[in-house]
C-alpha positions as a printed NumPy array, in Angstrom:
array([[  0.   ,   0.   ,   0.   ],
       [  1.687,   3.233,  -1.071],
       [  1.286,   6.652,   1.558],
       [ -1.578,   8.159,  -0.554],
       [ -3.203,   5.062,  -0.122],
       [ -2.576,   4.835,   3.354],
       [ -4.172,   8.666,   3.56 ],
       [ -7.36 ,   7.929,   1.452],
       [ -7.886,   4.634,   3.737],
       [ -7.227,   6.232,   6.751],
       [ -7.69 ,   9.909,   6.845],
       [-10.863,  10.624,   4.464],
       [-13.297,  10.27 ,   7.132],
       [-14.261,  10.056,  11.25 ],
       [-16.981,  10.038,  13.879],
       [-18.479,  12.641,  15.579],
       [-21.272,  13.176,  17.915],
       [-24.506,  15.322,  16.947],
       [-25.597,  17.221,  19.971],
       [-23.387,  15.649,  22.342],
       [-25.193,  12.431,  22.521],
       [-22.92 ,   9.178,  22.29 ],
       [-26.364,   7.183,  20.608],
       [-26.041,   9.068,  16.897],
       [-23.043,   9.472,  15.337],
       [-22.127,  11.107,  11.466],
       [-19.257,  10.372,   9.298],
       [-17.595,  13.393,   8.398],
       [-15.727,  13.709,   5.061],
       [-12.595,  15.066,   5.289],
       [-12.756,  17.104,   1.896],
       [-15.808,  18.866,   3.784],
       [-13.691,  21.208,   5.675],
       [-16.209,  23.357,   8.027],
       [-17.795,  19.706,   8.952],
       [-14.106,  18.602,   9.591],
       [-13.11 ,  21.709,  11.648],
       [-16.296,  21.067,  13.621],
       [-15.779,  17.835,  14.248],
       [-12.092,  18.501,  15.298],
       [-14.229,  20.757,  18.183],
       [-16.61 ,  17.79 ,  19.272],
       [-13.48 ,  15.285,  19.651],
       [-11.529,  17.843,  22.321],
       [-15.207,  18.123,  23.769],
       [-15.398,  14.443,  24.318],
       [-12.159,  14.034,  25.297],
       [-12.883,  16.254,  28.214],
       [-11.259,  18.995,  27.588],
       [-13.161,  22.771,  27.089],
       [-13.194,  24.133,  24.06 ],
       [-13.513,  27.81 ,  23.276],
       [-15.019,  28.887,  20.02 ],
       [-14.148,  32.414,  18.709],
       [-17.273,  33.944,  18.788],
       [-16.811,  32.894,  23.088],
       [-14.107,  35.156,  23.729],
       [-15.494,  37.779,  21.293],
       [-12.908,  37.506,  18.311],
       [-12.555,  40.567,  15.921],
       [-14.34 ,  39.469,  12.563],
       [-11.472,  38.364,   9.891],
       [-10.735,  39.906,   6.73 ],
       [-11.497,  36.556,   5.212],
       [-11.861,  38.314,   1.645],
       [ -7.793,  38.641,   1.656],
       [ -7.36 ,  35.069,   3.543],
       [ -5.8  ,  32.093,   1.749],
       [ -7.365,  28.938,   2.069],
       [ -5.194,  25.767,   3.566],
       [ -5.387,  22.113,   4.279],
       [ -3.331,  18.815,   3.737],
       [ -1.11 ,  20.138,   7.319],
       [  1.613,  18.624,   7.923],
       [  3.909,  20.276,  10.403],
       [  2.633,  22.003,  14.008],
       [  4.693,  24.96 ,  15.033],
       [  4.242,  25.679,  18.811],
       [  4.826,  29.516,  20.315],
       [  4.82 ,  30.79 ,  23.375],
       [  2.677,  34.424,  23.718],
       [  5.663,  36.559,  24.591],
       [  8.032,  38.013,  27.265],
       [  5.4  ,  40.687,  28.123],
       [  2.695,  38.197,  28.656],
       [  2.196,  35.785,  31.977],
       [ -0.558,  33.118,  32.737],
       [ -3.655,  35.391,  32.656],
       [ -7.41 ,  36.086,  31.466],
       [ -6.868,  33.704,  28.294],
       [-10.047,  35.117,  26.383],
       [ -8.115,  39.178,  27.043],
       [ -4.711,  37.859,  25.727],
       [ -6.498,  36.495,  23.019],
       [ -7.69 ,  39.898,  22.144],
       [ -4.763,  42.065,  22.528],
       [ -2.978,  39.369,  20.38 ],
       [ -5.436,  39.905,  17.84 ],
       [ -5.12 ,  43.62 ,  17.696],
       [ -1.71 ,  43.895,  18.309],
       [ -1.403,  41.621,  15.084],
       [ -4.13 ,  43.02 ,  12.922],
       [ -3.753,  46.028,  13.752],
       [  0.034,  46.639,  12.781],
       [  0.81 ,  49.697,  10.568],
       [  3.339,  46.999,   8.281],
       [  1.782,  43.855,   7.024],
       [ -1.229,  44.075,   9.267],
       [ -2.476,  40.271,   9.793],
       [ -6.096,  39.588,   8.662],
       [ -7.092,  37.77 ,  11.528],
       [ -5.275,  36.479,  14.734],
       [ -2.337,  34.491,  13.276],
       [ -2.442,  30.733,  15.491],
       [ -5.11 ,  28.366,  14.643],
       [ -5.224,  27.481,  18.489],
       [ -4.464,  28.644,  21.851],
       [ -3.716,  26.975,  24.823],
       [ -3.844,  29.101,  28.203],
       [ -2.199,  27.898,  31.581],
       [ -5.822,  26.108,  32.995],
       [ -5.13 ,  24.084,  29.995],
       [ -8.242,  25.443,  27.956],
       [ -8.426,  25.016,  24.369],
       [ -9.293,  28.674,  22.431],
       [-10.142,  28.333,  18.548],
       [ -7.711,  31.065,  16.778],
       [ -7.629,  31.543,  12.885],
       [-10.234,  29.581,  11.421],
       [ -8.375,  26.094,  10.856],
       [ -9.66 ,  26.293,   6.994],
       [ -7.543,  29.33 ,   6.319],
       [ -3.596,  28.827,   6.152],
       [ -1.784,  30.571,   9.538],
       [  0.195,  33.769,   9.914],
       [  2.778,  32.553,  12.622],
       [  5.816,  31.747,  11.402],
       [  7.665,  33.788,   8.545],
       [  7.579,  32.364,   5.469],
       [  6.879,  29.683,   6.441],
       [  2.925,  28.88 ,   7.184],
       [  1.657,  26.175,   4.377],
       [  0.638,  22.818,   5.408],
       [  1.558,  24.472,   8.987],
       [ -0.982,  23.986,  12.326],
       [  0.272,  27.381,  14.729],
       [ -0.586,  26.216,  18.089],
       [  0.259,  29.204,  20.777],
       [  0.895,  29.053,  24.73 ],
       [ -0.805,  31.79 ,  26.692],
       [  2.212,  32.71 ,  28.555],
       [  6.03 ,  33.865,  28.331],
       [  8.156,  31.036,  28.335],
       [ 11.432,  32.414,  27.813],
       [ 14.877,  32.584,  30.622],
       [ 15.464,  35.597,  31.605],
       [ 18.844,  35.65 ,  29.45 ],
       [ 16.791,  35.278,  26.04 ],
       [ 17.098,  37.783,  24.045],
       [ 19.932,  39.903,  25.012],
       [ 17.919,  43.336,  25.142],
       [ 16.869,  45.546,  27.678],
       [ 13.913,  43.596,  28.311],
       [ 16.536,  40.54 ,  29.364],
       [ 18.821,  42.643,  31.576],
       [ 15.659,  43.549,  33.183],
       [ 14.783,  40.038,  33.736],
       [ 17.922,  39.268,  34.663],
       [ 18.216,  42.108,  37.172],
       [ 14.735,  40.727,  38.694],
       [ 16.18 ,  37.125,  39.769],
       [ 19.212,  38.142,  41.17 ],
       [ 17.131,  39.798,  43.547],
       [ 15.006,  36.977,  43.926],
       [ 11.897,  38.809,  42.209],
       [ 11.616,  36.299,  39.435],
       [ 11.584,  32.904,  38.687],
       [ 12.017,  30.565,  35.563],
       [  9.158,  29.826,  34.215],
       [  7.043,  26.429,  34.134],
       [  4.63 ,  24.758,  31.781],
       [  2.028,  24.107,  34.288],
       [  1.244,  20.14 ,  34.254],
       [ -2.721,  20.807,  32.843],
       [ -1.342,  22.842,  29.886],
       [  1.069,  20.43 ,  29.686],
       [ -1.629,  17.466,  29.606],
       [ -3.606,  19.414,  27.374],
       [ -1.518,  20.209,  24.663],
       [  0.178,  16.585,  24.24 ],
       [ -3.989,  15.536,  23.873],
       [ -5.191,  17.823,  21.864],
       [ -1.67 ,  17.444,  19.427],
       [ -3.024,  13.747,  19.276],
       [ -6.526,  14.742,  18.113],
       [ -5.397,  16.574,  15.554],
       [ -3.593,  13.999,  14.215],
       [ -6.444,  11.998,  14.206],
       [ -7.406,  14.367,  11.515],
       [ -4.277,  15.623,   9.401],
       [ -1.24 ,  13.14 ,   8.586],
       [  0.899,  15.317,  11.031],
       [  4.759,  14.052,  10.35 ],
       [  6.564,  17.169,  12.112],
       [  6.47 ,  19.354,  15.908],
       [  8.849,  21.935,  16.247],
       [  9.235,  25.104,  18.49 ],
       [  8.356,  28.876,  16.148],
       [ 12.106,  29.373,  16.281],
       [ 13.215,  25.909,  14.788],
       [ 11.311,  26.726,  11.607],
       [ 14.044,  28.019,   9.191],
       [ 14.443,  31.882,   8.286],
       [ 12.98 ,  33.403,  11.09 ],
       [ 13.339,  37.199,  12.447],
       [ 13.118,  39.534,  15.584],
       [ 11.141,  37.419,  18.242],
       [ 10.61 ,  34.353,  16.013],
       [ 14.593,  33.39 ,  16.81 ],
       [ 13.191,  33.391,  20.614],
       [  9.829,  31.748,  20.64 ],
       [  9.03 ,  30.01 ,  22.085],
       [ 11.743,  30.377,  24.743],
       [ 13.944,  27.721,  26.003],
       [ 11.284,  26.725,  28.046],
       [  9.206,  26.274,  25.442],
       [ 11.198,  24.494,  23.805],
       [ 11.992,  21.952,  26.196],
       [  8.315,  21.053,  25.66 ],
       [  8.392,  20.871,  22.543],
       [ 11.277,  18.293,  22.525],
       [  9.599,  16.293,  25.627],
       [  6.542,  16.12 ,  23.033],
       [  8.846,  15.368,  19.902],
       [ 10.191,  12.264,  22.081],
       [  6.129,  10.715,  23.375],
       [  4.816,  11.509,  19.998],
       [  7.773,  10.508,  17.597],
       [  7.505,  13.589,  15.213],
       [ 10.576,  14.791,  13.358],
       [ 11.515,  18.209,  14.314],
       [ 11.265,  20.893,  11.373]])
């Protein structure tokens, strides 16, 4: 059996519940992408884990006219919010993302650029519409899932600016800490990694800053803490790094 095979046997279709009852179940086609992105929804729902649509944390409507449409991913590229950002109200980081990145005066995005977000409860927040291809990693974003952490996950060292001898100032006083990957983000994002692949031949996990030809904050994301994740997961899941 050759790989494209292998894909049409396994990956054209899969179950999902109407309504949240277990008794009726529909087979959703694959090449029907809102049914597929839907059903991708229902299987983190089942699995126990809360799901957050975008019209729940009051998402800014996308300019979907200028949007280009993706599928067939491949690759997930995990991020980490930022060195300005903590473990916070998910559903308000959400929304300063999304403005901060639309609303840039160069290359404005058209619409928050990660397909998912993950905050520090472990909560699941819908992004960019999984039907339309990402805006998180430079030149880089076909075939590509951009899954982000709601939190800064860098050491204080990263980045070698003003921001980092601040940082760095801050624990030799004993005012900061290194940062952790709580265990229920943790949990949550090693789950919902293998949902997705229950729907998209996924052969590669890497950290934003693995990717190649990345700028500015993309050669830091998503920290080194981040990053440790993202190898931890590389090792359970046996993905190739980028």
């Amino acid at each position: 059996m050759t790989l494209a095979d292998y894909k049409i046997e396994h990956w054209t279709s899969t179950q999902t519940v109407l309504d949240g009852e277990k008794q009726e179940t529909v087979s959703i086609s694959v090449n029907d992408r809102a049914a597929t992105r839907q059903a991708i929804i229902n299987r983190a729902r089942q699995g126990g884990m809360n799901f957050v649509e975008r019209s729940d944390w009051a998402a800014h409507k996308n300019r979907s006219a200028r949007m280009t449409n993706d599928w067939d991913y491949s690759k997930i590229a995990i991020h980490h919010a930022g060195r300005s950002f903590s473990c916070g109200p998910a559903a308000l980081q959400l929304q300063e993302i999304q403005d901060m990145q639309m609303g840039k005066s160069v290359a404005p995005s058209d619409d928050i650029g990660y397909h998912y977000a993950l905050d520090c409860y472990g909560n699941i927040f819908e992004g960019r519409d999984i039907r339309f291809k990402g805006e998180n990693v430079h030149n880089y974003n076909t075939g590509v899932i951009g899954i982000v952490l709601l939190e800064n996950l860098t050491d204080s060292e990263e980045g070698g600016d003003g921001v980092a001898k601040v940082r760095k100032f801050l624990d030799t006083v004993g005012l900061s800490k290194r940062p952790q990957v709580p265990d229920k983000q943790k949990q949550s994002v090693s789950k919902f990694i293998d949902i997705l692949r229950e729907f998209f031949y996924i052969n590669t996990l890497g950290g934003h800053r693995e990717f190649p030809g990345q700028i500015g904050e993309g050669k830091i994301c998503p920290g080194n803490v981040g990053l440790s994740l993202v190898k931890e997961l590389r090792k359970s899941t046996g993905l190739s790094a980028p």
